[in-house]
N, C-alpha and C positions, 0 to 999 in steps of 0.2 A: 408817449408821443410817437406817434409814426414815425416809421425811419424818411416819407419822402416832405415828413411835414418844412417849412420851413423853419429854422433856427433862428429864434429872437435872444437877443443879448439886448439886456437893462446895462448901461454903464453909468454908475453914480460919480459925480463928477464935486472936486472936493478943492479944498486946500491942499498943496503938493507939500508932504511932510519935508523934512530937512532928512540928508544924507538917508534914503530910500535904498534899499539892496536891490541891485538891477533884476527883472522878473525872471525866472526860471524858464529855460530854456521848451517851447512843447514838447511833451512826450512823444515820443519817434511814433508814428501809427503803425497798425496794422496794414498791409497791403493785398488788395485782391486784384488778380488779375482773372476774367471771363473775356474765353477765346470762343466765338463760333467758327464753323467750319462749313466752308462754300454759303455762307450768309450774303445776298446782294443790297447793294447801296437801298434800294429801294423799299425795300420788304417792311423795314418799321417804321409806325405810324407816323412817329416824330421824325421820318424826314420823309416821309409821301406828300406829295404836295397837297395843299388846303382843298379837301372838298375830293379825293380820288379816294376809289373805291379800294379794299385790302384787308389782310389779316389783322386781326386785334392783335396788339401787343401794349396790353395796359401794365404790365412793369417795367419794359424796357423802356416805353415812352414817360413812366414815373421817375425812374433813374437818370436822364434826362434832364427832366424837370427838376431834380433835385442837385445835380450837377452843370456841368459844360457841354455841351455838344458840338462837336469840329463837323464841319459843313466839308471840307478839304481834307480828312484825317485818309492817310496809305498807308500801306501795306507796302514792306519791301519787294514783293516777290506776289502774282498773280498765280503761283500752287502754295500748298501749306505746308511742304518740309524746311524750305528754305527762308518762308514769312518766319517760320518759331525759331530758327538758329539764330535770325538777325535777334526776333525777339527778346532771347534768353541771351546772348551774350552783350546785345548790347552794339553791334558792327554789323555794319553792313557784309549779307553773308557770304560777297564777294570777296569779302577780306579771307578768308579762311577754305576757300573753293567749293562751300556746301550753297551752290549757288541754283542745283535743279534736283529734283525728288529722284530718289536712288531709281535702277533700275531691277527686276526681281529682289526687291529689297528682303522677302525673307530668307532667301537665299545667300543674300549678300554679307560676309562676314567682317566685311570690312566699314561699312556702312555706317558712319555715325559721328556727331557732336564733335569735331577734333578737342582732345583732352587739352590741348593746347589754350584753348579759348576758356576762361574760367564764366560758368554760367552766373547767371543772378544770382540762383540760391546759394549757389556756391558764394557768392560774395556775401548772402546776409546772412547766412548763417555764421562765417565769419567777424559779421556785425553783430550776432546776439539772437539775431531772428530763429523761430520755431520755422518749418518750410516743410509743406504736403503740396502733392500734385496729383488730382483727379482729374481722368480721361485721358485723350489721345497725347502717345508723346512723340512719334512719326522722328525720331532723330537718333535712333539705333537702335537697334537690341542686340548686337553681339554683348559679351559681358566686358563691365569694362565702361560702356555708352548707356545703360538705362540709368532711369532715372533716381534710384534711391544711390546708385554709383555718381552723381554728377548735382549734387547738395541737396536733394530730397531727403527727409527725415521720412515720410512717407510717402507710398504712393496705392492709389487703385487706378487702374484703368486698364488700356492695352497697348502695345508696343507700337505697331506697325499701323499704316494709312486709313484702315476703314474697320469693321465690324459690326455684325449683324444688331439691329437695337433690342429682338425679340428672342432669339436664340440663344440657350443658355452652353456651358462650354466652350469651344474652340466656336462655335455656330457657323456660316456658312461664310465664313471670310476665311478659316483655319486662324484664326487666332487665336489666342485665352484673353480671358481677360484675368489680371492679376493682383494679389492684395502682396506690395512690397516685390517680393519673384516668387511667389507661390499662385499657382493656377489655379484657380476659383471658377466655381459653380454660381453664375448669377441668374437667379430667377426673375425680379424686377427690372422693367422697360429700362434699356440702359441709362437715357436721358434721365429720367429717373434715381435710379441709382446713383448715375452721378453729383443728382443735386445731395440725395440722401447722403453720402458722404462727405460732402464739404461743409454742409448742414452739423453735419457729426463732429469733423476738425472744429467749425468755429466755441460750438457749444463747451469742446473741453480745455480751449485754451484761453486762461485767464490770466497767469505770472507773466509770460514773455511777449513781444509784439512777434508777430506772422504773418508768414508771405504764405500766399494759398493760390497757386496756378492751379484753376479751374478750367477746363478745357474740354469744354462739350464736343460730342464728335456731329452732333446736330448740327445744319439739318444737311448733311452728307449723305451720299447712295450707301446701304439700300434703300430703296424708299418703303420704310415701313412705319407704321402709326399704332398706338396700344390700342383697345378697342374704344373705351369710353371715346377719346377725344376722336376718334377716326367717327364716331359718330355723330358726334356735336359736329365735326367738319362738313359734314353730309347732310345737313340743315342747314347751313350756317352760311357756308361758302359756294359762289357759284365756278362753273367751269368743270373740268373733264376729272376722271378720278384720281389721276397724278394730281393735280393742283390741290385737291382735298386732303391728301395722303399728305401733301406735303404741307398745308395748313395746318395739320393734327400735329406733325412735327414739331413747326416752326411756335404751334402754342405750349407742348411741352418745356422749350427752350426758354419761351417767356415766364413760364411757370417757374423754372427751376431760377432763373434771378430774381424772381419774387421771392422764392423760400432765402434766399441764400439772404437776400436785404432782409427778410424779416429775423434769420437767424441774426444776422450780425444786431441788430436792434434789439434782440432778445438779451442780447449778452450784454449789453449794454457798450459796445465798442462801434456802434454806426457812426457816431460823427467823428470817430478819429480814424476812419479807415479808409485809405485811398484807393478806389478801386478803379478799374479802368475797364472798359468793354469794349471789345471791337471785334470783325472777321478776318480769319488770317486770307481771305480773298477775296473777289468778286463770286459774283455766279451771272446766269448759271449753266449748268453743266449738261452734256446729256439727260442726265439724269431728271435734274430738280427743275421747279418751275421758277426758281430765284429769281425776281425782277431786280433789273439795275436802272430803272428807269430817272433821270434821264438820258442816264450815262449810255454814252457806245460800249460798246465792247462785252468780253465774258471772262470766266476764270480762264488763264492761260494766253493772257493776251494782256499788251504794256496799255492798249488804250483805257480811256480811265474806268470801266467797267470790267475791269480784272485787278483794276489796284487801289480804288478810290473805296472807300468802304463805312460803315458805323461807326463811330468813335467818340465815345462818353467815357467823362470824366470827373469822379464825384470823389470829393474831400470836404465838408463843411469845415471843421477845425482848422482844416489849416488854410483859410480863404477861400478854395474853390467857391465862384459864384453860381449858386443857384437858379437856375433858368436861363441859362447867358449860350448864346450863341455865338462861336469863334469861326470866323472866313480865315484867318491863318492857315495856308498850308503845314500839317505836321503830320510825322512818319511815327508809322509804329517802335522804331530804336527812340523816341521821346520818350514810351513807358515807361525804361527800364532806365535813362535818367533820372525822370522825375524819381523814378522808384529807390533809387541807390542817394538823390540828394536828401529826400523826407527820413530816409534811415539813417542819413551822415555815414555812409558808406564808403568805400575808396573808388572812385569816377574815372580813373583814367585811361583807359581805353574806350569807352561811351562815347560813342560818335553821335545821339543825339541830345537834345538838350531840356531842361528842366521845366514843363510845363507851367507849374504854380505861379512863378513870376507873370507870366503871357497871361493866364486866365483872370488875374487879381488884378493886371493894371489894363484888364478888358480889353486886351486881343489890337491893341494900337498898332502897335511894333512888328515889320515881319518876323516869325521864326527861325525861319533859316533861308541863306541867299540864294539856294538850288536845292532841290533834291534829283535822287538820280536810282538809277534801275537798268540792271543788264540782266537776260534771262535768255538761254537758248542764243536764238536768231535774233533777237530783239532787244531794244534798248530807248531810252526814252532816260531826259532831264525837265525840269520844269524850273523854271526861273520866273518869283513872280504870276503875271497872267499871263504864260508864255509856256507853252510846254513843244518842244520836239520830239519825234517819235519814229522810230522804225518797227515798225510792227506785221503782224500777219494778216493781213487782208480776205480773203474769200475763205472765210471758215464761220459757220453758223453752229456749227456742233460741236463739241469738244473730237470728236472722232475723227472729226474731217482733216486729211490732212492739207496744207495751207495750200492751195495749187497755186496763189500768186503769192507771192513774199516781196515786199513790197522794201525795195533794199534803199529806196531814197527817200531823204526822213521828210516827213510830214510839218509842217510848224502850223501851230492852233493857239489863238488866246482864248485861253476860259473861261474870262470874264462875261465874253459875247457871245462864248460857242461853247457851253458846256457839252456839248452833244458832239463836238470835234468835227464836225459838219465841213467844215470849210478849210482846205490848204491853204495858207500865206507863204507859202513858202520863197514862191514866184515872185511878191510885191515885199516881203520883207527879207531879203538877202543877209541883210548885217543879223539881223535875231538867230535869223539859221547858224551863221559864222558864231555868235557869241556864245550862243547855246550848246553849237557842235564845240564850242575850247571848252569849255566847263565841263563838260561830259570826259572829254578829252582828259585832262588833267585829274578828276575823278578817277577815273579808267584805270590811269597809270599804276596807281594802288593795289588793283586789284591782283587773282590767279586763275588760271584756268581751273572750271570745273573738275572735281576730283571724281564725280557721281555722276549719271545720268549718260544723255548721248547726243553730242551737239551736232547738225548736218555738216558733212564737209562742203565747205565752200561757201556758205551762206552765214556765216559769222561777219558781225560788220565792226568786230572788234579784233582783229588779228593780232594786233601786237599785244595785246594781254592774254593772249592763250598762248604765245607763244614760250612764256615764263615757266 
């Protein structure tokens, strides 16, 4: 049976014997987690609106189909060093000050994961769990912060924010890319590569359940395409040759969660394996032609087109519904919930919360009563259909620096305005106030950034940096 077939269950329905031993608890799944990198809201099929023109993406849209789709799923953080810290531990990464992407980060010897914060694998490995991580890990490499140091039993990939997809070696980023800490010579499209190994992990683990942080560096700059698909994009797709280039990419990325569904199917561990997909941000960026259509905004920026993102979530075994669309607002610290309650795991510092319940009793209930976001200069909560926002204003490019900063918050309902079109701010005062305590008391929590380099005078959180 395919992995995205649907799962029919016969239940033969009988006489109820006398004193029955209560049923065995299910077997803890497998866990996958596929990150893409600068992926926009807009780019897969399954959420392009009906009938607009775009790249094929016939596995991500089968994944989908076979799972939950959050119409509302965020990202803590609009860059990708601080979305994966929240990711991996589990907190908001405001709690631990890895709240902005280091600065000359391979340079930076201090730079990394505070050891303080115990990561997922570090907790399932503690559970029992096998635990490999291919591609990007952007959250240290002094020694000490990578990842076979922080509950990885394996790892391939590369340390730092980006690297070349064609270039074998350090290639034109100066990085290696690495098998465990030994510097490896890769020949094969990294995109590629990366599927080939996770391909590899699932085929040889059969005794124990495993967690598999998968972690494409697609479709991030460079903009480079292998040649087959750079060709097929040059038939296929219309528009300038960045957009082609970045096609060829974006269909490697679809390919490689196609291999990766069909590995786990092959093993015979698909329907017990909860896997989650989403991008650690909006796009897009200088660089890439990543649509966020409808959404405002880009990476690097709190409006919802830097935090609003793809987010699929497929468990058959354990209820996830099958073709179900969720309007629930949830944050990417929900994964590694759900992730820690499906393994019976120890939960207590996971500030977000366990999806299964929300997708099984079909998304009724809100998730959570706010969510919240500080980054740089900016800052933004959302309560509801109700999002406040201070944000960066006049920047169409990631390069560009913000010439207006827009230091009075904005208030938007998204139910009417997903496009953020329209300030209420003027006509609804009290949302502003309700909105600004929530943030407020949120806030109070958090530390100043330990990394990065915030402007002086243009933080509109002072008394949390001042800690």
């Amino acid at each position: 049976m395919p992995w995205f077939a649907p799962l029919i269950v016969a239940v033969a329905l009988g006489v109820e014997a006398p004193q029955l031993a209560p049923a065995p608890a299910p077997a803890r799944p497998n866990i996958v987690f596929i990150i893409a990198d600068d992926l926009g809201y807009g780019e897969l099929g399954c959420y392009r609106a009906v009938g607009s023109e775009g790249i094929a993406t016939p596995h991500l849209d089968a994944l989908a189909a076979s799972g939950t789709r959050f119409t509302d799923g965020y990202v803590t953080c609009p860059v990708c060093a601080p979305t994966r810290a929240g990711i991996l531990t589990g907190r908001y990464q405001q709690r631990i000050g890895l709240e902005m992407n280091p600065s000359g980060q391979r340079d930076n010897a201090t730079f990394g994961l505070p050891r303080s914060s115990p990561t997922l694998a570090e907790r399932l490995s503690l559970a029992g769990y096998e635990t490999a991580m291919v591609g990007k890990w952007h959250l240290g490499s002094p020694v000490g912060f990578r990842p076979t140091e922080r509950g990885f039993g394996e790892f391939f990939g590369f340390l730092n924010a980006s690297h070349a997809y064609r270039a074998s070696g350090e290639g034109v980023t100066g990085v290696a890319v690495t098998r465990g800490t030994d510097a490896v010579v890769e020949s094969e499209y990294l995109t590629d590569a990366f599927t080939r190994e996770a391909t590899s992990f699932i085929a040889r683990k059969h005794d124990n359940p495993y967690f598999l942080y998968l972690t494409f560096n697609a479709v991030h700059a460079p903009m480079e395409a292998d040649d087959t698909r750079a060709g097929r994009a040059k038939e296929q797709v219309k528009g300038s040759a960045r957009r082609q280039t970045f096609a060829a990419m974006l269909t490697a990325l679809d390919d490689g969660v196609g291999r990766v569904m069909q590995a786990l199917d092959a093993s015979g561990a698909s329907a017990n394996t909860l896997v989650f997909f989403l991008s650690d941000n909006g796009g897009p960026t200088r660089a890439t032609t990543s649509r966020n259509d409808p959404l405002r905004g880009m990476k690097g920026q709190l409006f919802e087109g830097g935090v609003r993102v793809p987010f699929i979530m497929r468990w058959p075994q354990g209820g996830v519904p099958a073709g179900a669309t969720c309007s629930q607002p949830v944050i990417s610290l929900d994964m590694t919930a759900t992730a820690l309650a499906a393994a019976r795991a120890e939960m207590s510092s996971a500030e977000g919360i366990n999806l299964v319940p929300l997708a099984r009793g079909g998304c009724a209930a809100p998730a959570h009563e706010a969510l919240f976001w500080r980054y740089d200069d900016q800052w933004a909560v959302r309560m509801g259909d109700w999002k406040l926002v201070v944000a960066r204003e006049n920047r169409t490019a990631q390069t560009e620096a913000p010439s207006v900063f827009g230091a009075v918050p904005k208030l938007f309902n998204l139910r009417d305005d997903i496009a953020e079109s329209k300030d209420l701010a003027a006509s609804h005062p009290e949302k502003v106030a309700q909105l600004r305590a929530a943030f407020d008391a949120w806030n109070a929590g958090n530390v100043a950034p330990k990394w990065g380099t915030r402007p002086a005078g243009a933080n509109a959180t002072p008394d949390a940096d001042a800690r």
